[in-house]
N, C-alpha and C positions, 0 to 999 in steps of 0.2 A: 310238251315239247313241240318246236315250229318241225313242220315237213321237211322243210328246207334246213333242219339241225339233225333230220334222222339218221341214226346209226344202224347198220344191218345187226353188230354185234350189241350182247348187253350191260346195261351202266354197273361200275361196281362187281366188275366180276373178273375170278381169276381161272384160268383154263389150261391144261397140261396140253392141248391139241386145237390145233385149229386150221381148217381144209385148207390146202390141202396139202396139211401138214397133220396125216389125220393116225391114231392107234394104230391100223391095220394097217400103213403107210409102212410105220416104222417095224412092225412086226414081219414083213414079209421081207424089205430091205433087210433086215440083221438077220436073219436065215438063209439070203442071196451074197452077201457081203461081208459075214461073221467079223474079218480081220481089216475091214476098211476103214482108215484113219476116220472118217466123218462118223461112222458109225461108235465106235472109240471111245469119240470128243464126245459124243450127245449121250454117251452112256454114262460117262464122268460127271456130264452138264446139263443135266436136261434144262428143257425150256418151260418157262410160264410165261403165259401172255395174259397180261394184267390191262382190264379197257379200268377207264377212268367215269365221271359222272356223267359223260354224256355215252360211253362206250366206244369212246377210241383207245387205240392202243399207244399212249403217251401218259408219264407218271403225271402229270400238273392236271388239278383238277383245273377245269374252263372257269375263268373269273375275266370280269371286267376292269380289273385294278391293275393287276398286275403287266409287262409289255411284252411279249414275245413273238415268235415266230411259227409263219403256218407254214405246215409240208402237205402236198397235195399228190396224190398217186396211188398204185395198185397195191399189191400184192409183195410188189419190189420196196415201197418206200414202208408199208408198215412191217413189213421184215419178216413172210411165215417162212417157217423154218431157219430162224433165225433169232438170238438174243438181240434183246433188245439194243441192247449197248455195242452190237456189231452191226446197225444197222447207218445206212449211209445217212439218212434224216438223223437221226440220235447224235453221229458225229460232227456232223454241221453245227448243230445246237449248241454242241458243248463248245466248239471253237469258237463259234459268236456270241455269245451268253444268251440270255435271255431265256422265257416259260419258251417251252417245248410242245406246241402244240400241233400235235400231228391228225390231220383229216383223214388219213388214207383208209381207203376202203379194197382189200381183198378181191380183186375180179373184175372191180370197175374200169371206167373208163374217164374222156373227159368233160362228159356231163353231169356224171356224179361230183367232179373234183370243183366246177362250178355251181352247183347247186349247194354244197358245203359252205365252199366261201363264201357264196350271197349268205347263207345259213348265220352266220357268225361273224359278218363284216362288219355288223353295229355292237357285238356282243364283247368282242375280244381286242387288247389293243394289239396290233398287229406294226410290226417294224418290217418284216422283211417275209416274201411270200416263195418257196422253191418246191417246183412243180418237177415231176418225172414223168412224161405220158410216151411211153414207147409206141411207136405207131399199131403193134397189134391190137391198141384200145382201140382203134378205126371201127373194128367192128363190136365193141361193147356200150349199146344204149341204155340209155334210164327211162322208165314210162312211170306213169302213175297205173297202179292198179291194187285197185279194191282200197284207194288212201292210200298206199303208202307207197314209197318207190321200189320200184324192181329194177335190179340190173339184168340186162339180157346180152346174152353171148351169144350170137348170131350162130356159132359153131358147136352149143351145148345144144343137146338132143331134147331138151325142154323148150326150149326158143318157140319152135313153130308149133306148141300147144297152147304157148301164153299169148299168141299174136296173131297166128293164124301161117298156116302155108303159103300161101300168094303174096304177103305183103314181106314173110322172110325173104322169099324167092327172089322174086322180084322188085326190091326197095331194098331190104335191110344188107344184102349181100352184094348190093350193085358199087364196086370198089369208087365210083366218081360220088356216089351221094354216100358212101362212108369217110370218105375224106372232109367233103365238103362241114360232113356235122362235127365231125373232130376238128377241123380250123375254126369252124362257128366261136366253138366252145371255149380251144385257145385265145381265140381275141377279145373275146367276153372278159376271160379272165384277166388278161393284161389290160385291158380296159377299167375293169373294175378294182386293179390293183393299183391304177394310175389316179382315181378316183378317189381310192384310201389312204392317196399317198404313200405308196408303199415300195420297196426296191423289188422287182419281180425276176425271178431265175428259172430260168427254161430250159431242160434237157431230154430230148428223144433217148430213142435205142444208140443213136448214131456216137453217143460218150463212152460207150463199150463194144460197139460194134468188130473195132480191131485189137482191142484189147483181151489175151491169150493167158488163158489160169491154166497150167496143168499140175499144182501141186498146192491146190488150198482144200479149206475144211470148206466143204460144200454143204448146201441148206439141209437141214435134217429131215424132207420129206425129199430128195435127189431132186427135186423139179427146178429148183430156184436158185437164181444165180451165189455162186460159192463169196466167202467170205473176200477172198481179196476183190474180188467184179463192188460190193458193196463198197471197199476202200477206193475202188477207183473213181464211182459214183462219184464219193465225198470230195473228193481230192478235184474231181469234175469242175463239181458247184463254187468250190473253193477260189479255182483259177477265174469263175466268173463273176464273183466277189470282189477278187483282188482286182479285174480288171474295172469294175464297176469303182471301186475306191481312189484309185490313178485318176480316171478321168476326172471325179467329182473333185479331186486333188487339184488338178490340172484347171477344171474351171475355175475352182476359186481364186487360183494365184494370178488368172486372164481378166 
């Protein structure tokens, strides 16, 4: 497998837990929360998260034949603590048809989400590409080390072992050159979506920023945004869909 196709997670596998949506997550929440609806739901429902042949978390195995759609983002778009089929990528899928193939990598940011797509730009046919990069990926980089990529969270307490103190301090945490490498990465990407021909949909934090849940089933590790914040996601992408279909409407009939 190309560097540029590496998954953190493994191909063909299925998992009750996944960070950080992790056992001791849940075991200490339903001892703080006994009676709380999310707690409830996930005891009725648990979750498996199912990666595919290359190790994402999307049922379609990756093939070159078939035409579908890539989802590109964190934690949020592959859905932890979360079923699959509640997840804002999953629902997009099923309204637009097409193979379902989801990049997202847990923790990343948007150099990992670039590195995928170059990863499988000639491999997969791709119709339509919809990316979620909430700006706290600003401070999550990808390096090569020892072969293979590492994600680094500027703000996990591993960071300045894998890189060094001085170059955290002073480079990786300097908010003008964390932006500067997250727009890099954004315009790479719509560059190289425009290259593959492809419709590309772009959404920050700023799609749920004012948007106000106090009575959903929230992610089953408490961390991650609650079921309807996911519906609102969907509904997000949807509206920039439809506006994308007007216009091409509108050029044609010009």
């Amino acid at each position: 497998m190309s560097i540029y196709q590496f998954s953190k997670y493994d191909e063909n596998r299925i998992m009750p837990w996944c960070p950080t949506d992790s056992r001791r997550n849940w075991h200490e929440n339903s001892k703080k929360y006994p009676n709380d609806k999310t707690i409830l739901y996930y005891k009725q429902n648990p979750i498996e998260y199912k990666f595919n042949n290359y190790g994402f978390r999307t049922p379609d195995d990756f093939n070159d034949v078939d035409e579908g759609n890539i989802f590109l983002g964190c934690s949020y778009t592959i859905g932890i603590g979360h079923h699959l089929e509640n997840t804002w990528s999953y629902k997009v899928n099923e309204h637009i048809g097409g193979k379902f193939w989801n990049l997202s990598q847990g923790g990343s940011g948007v150099a990992t989400a670039f590195r995928l797509l170059y990863g499988f730009k000639d491999y997969l046919k791709v119709k339509n590409i919809f990316h979620f990069a909430p700006t706290l990926q600003n401070f999550r980089y990808e390096f090569i080390i020892r072969k293979l990529p590492i994600i680094i969270n500027v703000g996990h307490r591993y960071a300045k072992k894998l890189v060094g103190d001085k170059f955290v301090n002073e480079s990786l945490m300097d908010i003008d050159f964390a932006k500067l490498e997250y727009d890099k990465s954004v315009c790479a990407i719509k560059s190289l979506a425009n290259k593959m021909g492809c419709n590309y949909y772009f959404l920050d934090e700023g799609a749920i920023k004012n948007f106000k849940d106090d009575d959903s089933i929230g992610a089953r590790d408490f961390l991650h945004n609650t079921i309807n914040e996911q519906n609102h996601l969907y509904e997000s992408f949807l509206k920039k869909v439809e506006k994308t279909d007007e216009y091409l409407s509108d050029f044609k009939i010009r």
